[in-house]
Structures are given as C-alpha cells and as structure tokens.
C-alpha positions as CSV (number, residue, x, y, z in Angstrom):
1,X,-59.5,-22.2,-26.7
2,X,-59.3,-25.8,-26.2
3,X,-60.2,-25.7,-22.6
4,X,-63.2,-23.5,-23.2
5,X,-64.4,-25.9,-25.9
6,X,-64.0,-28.8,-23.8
7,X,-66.1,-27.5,-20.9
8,X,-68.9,-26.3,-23.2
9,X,-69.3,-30.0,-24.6
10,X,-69.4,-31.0,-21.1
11,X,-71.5,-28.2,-19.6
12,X,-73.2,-26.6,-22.1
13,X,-75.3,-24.1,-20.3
14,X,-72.2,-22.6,-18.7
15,X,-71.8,-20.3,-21.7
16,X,-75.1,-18.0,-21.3
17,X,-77.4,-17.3,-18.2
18,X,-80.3,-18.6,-19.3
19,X,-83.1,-17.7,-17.0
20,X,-84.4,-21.5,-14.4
21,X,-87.3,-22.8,-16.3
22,X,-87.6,-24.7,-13.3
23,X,-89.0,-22.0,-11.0
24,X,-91.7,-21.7,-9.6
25,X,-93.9,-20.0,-7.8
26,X,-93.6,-20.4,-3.5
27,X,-97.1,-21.5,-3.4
28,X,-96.0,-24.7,-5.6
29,X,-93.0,-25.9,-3.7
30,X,-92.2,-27.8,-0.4
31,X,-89.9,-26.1,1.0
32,X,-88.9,-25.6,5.3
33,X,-92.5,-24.1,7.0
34,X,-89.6,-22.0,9.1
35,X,-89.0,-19.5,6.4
36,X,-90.6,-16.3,5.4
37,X,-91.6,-15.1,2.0
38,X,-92.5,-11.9,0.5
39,X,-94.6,-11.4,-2.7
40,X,-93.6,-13.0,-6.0
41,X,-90.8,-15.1,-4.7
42,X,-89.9,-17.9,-7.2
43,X,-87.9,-20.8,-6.2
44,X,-86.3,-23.3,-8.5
45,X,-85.8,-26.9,-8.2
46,X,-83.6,-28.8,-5.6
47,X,-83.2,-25.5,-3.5
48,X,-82.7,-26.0,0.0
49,X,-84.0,-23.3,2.2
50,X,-83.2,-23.7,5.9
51,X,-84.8,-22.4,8.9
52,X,-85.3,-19.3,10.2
53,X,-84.8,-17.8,6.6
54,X,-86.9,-14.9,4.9
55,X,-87.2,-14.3,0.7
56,X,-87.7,-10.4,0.2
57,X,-90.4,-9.8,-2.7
58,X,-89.7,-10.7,-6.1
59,X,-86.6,-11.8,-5.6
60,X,-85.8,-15.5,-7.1
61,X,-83.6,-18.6,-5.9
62,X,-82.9,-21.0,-8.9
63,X,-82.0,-24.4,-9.0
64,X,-79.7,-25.9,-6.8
65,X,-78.8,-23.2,-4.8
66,X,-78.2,-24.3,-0.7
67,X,-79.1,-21.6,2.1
68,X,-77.9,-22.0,5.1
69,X,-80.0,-21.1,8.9
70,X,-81.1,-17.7,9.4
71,X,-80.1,-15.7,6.2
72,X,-81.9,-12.9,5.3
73,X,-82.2,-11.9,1.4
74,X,-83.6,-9.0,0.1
75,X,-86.1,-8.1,-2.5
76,X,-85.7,-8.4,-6.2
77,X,-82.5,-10.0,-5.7
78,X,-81.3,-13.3,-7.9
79,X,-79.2,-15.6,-6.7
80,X,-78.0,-18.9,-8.8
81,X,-75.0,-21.4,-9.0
82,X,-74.6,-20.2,-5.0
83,X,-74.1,-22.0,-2.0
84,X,-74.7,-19.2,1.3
85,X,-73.8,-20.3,4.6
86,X,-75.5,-19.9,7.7
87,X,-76.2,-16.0,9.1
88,X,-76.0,-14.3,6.0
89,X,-77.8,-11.4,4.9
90,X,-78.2,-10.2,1.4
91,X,-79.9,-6.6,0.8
92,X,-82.1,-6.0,-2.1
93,X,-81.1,-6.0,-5.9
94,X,-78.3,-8.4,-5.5
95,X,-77.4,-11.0,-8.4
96,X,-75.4,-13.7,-6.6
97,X,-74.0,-16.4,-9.0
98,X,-74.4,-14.9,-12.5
99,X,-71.2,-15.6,-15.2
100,X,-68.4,-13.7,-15.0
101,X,-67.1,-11.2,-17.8
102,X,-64.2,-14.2,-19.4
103,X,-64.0,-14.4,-23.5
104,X,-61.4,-14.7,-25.8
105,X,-60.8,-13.3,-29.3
106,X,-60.3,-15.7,-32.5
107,X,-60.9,-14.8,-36.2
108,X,-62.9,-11.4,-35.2
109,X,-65.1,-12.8,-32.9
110,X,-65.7,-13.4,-29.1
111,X,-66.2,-16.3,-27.9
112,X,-67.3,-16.6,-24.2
113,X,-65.5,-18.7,-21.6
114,X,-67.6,-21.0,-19.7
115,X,-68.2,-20.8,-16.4
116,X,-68.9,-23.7,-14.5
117,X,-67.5,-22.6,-10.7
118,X,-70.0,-21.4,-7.6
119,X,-70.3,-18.6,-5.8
120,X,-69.7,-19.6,-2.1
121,X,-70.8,-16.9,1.0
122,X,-69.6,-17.8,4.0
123,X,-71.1,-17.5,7.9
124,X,-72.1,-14.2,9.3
125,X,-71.5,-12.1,6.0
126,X,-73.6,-8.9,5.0
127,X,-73.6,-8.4,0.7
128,X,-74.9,-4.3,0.5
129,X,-77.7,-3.6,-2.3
130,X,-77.7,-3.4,-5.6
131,X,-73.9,-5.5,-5.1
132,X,-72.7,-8.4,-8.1
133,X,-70.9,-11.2,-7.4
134,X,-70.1,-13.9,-10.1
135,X,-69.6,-17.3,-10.1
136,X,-66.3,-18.8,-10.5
137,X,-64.9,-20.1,-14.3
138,X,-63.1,-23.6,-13.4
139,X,-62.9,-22.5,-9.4
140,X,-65.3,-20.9,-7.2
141,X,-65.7,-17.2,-5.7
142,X,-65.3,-17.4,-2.2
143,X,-66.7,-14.8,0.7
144,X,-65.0,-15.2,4.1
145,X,-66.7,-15.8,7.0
146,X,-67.6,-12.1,8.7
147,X,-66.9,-10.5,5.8
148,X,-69.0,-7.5,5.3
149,X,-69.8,-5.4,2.0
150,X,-71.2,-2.0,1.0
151,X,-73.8,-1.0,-1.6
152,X,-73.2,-1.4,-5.5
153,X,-69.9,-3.9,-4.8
154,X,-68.5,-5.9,-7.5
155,X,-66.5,-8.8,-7.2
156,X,-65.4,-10.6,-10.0
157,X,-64.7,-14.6,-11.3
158,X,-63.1,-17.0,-9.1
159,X,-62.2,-14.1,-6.2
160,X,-61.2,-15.3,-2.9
161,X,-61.8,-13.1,-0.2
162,X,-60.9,-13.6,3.5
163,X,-62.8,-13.8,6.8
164,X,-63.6,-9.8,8.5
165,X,-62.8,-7.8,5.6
166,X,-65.1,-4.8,5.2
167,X,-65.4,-3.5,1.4
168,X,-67.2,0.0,1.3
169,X,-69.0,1.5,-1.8
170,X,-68.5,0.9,-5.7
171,X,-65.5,-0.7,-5.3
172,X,-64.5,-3.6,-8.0
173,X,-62.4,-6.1,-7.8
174,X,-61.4,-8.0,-11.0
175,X,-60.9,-11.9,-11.9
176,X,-59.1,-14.4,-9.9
177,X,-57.6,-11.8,-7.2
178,X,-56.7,-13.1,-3.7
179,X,-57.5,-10.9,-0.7
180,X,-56.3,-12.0,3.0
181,X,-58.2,-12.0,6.2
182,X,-59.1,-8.3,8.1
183,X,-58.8,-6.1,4.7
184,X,-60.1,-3.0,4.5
185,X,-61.1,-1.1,1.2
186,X,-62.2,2.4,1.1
187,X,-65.3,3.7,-1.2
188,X,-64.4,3.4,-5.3
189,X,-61.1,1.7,-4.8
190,X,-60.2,-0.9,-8.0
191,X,-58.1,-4.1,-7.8
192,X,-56.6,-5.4,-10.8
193,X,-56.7,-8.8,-11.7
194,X,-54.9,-11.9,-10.8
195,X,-52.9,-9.9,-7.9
196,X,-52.2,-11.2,-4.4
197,X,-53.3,-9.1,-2.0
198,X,-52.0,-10.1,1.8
199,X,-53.8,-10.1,5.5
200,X,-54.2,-6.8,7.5
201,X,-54.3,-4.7,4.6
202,X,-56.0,-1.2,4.3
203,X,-56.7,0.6,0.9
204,X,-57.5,4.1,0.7
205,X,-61.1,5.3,-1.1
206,X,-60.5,5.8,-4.8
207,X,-57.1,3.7,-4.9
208,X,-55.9,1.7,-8.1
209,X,-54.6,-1.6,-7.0
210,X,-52.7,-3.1,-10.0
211,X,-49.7,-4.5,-8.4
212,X,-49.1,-7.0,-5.7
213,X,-49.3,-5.9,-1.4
214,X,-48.2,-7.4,1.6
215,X,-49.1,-7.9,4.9
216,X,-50.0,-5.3,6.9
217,X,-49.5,-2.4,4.2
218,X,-51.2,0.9,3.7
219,X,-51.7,1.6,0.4
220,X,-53.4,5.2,-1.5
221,X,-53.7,6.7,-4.9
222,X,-52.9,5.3,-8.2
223,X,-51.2,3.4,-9.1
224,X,-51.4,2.3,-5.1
225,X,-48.5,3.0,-2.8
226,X,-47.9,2.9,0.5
227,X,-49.3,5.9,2.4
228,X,-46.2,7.8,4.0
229,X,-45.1,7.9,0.5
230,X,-48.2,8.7,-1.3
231,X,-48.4,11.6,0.9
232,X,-44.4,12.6,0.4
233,X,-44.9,12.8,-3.3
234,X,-48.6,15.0,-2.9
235,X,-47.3,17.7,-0.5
C-alpha cells in the first residue's frame, strides 16, 4: 500500500487512463513527410513517427510514444505509454500501452496500483487484431524481437516475452510472467502469473499453465503437463 501511495504522489496520472488532451488532429502536427495516414488519425504531443510508417484510420498515438522505421499500425487502434521498434506491424483494434488490471483491497475498497512502466515492441514483430497489451507497473512489458501474435491476444503487466515466439488466438497471459526465446502457444491456452516459463517451449491449444516449465518441454491440458504423459493419463 505504501508503494502504491508513493508512486501516485509522484505520478499521479498512473492511476486512471485518462484519454491525451494533447492530440491532435494529423493536419495540425509536424511530423516525418515519410509517413502515411488514414482518416481521423490523432497524434499527441512529442510523438516521434519515423519513416516509411503508415497510421490506419482512426486510430490514435498519444503523447510520447516513439515509432520506429517502417511499422505499419492499423485502424482504430490506440497505442500510449509505448515505445515500438523498427518493422513492426500492428493490425487494427489494438490498445498498446493501456494499465494493467493491479489493485489491492483495504477497508472494503479497491484501490488501483499505479502503473508507471512502458510497453516496449521489439524489431520485426506482428501484434494480431483486436490484441491488448498493457504497460508495465514499476517495470516494463517487453515483446521480443521476431515475435509474432494472433488475433484477440492478451498479455498482461510487466510480461517479458522472448525473441521468435509465435502466440496463436485468445490466448492470455497474466502479470509479470517470463517467457524464453522460440515459444510456441497454441489457440486459448492461459499462463498464470508470476511463472517462469523457459526457451524452446511448446504449449498445446487450450492448456492451463499455472506452474513453472523448462526448457525444451511439451506441455497439454490442465493443469499443463508434459505431453507423453498428458496423453498416458487420457487413453
């Protein structure tokens, strides 16, 4: 409680998502003549936009967010509190950057935990539509480079995810969870929280992750084992 106290004094709009007063509409910005934009694009200020970019309609980039070279983001999509890397592509209905789900209970009420991380996307990855990431609380939610992921995705606070991980449909991965490099997750699988999960890994469609996995494991079912056994135990 002390912690979250002390970061609201210090950050006070860390709390709620407030929507940028700051935009505004393309037409009234400077921004690189090297990037393309769609219809009702609003940009907030200090965003840095770099070339060879395009802005899908109605879709908005508030302040402070940095884009990197080529990156291609869809329409209606919102991204704040971000910093994308070169080659990324975004699809439409995205919120990059929003707070993540963190509060605590005290004398019958919740009180939200600030959120003052990023969200960082790193070179060459592909976010699906419709797909949430939040920013990090006191650390930041990281996308590894080459990292590609399916529609309606949602990765939680302070994540970390490796570089060349694919991440099919609806799947959701909860606060502060690690994930190695060349991970694969089939459609509707869940990851717990706070769990370690290691490099090479592959987990099933519709798998509950809610323990810890090494490298190079194949994990199915729920709660998620690995797959000779999983398929021992169904006969």
């Amino acid at each position: 409680i002390s912690v979250a106290k002390i970061t609201k004094k210090f950050y006070p709009n860390s709390i709620n998502d407030e929507f940028d007063i700051t935009c505004k509409n393309i037409s009234e910005t400077i921004l690189c003549k090297k990037v393309k934009f769609g219809y009702n694009v609003l940009i907030g200020e200090n965003v840095k936009i770099n070339s060879g970019c395009s802005i899908g309609h109605n879709s908005i980039i508030e302040k402070n967010v940095r884009i990197g070279k080529n990156c291609k983001i869809g329409s209606s999509t919102i991204i704040r509190n971000s910093i994308i890397k070169d080659n990324v592509t975004i699809l439409d209905h995205c919120v990059i950057g929003k707070k993540g789900f963190g509060f605590f209970p005290n004398k019958n009420k919740n009180h939200r935990y600030p959120h003052i991380g990023a969200v960082i996307i790193h070179e060459n990855c592909e976010i699906g539509s419709g797909s949430t990431i939040d920013r990090g609380s006191l650390s930041n939610t990281e996308i590894g480079k080459n990292t590609f992921i399916d529609n309606q995705v949602h990765i939680a606070h302070n994540v970390k995810i490796g570089a060349n991980c694919s991440i099919a449909g609806q799947v959701g991965i909860a606060g502060s969870s690690i994930l190695g490099k060349n991970i694969k997750i089939g459609g509707q699988a869940g990851i717990s929280g706070h769990l370690i999960i290691g490099n090479n890994v592959q987990i099933a469609g519709g798998s509950g992750v809610i323990r810890d996995i090494s490298d190079n494991q194949k994990v199915m079912g729920y709660p998620a084992k690995d797959v000779r056994e999983f398929l021992k135990d169904n006969k």
